[in-house]
KEKESE-698238 format. One record per residue (C-alpha): residue in one letter; z, y, x. Coordinates in steps of 0.5 Angstrom, whole numbers, padded with zeros to 4 digits, always signed. Layout:
BEGIN
AZYX ...
// end
This chain:
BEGIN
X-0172-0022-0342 X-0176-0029-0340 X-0172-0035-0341 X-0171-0041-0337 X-0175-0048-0338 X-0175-0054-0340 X-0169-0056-0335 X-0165-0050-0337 X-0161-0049-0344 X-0166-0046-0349 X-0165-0038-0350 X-0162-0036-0344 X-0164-0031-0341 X-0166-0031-0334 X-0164-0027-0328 X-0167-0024-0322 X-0164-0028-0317 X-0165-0034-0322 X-0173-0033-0321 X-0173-0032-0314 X-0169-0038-0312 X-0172-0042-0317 X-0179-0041-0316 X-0181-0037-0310 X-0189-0039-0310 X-0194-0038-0315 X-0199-0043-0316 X-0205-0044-0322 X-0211-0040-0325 X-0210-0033-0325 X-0207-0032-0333 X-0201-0037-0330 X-0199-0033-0324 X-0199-0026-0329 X-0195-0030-0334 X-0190-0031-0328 X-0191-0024-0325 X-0191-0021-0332 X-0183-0026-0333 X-0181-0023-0327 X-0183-0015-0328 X-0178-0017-0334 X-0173-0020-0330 X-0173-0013-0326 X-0177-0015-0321 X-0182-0008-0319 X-0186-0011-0313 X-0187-0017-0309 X-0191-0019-0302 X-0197-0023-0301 X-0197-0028-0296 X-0203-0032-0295 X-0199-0037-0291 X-0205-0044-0292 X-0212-0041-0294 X-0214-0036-0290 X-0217-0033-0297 X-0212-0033-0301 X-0210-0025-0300 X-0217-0024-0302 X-0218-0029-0308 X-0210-0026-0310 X-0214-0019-0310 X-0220-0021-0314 X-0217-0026-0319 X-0211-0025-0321 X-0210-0016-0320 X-0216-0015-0325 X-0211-0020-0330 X-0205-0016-0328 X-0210-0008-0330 X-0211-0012-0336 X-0205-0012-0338 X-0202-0006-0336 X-0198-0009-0330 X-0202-0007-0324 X-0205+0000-0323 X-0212+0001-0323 X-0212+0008-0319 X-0209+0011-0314 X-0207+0019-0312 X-0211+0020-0306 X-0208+0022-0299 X-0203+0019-0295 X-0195+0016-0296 X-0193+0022-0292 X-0198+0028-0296 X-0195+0024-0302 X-0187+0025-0299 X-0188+0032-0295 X-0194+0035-0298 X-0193+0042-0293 X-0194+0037-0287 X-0202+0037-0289 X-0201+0029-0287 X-0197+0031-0280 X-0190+0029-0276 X-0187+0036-0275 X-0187+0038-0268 X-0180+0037-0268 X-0180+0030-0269 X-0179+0026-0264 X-0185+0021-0265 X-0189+0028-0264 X-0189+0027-0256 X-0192+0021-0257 X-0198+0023-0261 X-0205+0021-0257 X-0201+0016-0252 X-0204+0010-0255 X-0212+0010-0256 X-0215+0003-0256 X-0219+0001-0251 X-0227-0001-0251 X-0226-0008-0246 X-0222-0014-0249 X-0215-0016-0247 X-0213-0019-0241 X-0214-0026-0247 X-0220-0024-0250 X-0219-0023-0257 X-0217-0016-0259 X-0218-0009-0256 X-0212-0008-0251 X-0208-0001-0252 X-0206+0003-0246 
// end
């Protein structure tokens, strides 16, 4: 189990909710965010979300930097099972919402539209 820094007793451990509060945001080269990954993977910590909240490159900087490292290690996959999160849960659905669904009636209902929005900049929904 991690332990605290320098401003913390030496040798207590360090909680999941200790590194959250603590230090939310992760900064530095690739090896320093997976050493901070990897602490809170051993603090119990089994996923994250990436927010590109300055750089609009960040997302992809995170991708080709940092997960090479986290593989390396062990920490993040390399590969993945093919087919949807659905086909995965309910492999008899052949990737579909059952009929019976009440979100079934819904399907076709929305198709992107080849003129822009009333604002210009997306393709409109109908």
């Amino acid at each position: 189990m991690p332990t605290r820094g320098a401003d913390a007793s030496p040798g207590v451990p360090v909680g999941r909710d200790d590194l959250l509060v603590r230090e939310p945001r992760m900064v530095g080269t690739p090896e320093t965010i997976a050493d901070r990954l990897e602490e809170w993977q051993d603090a119990g910590i089994d996923g994250l979300n990436i927010i590109a909240q300055h750089f609009p490159g960040s997302s992809r900087d995170f991708v080709d930097h940092v997960i090479p490292v986290l593989q390396e290690r062990g920490l993040a996959q390399r590969e993945y099972a093919p087919g949807t999160l659905r086909e995965r849960l309910f492999p008899e659905s052949g990737g579909r919402l059952s009929d019976r669904h009440p979100a079934a009636r819904y399907r076709g209902a929305f198709q992107a539209e080849d003129v822009l929005s009333t604002s210009g900049t997306s393709a409109g929904w109908r």
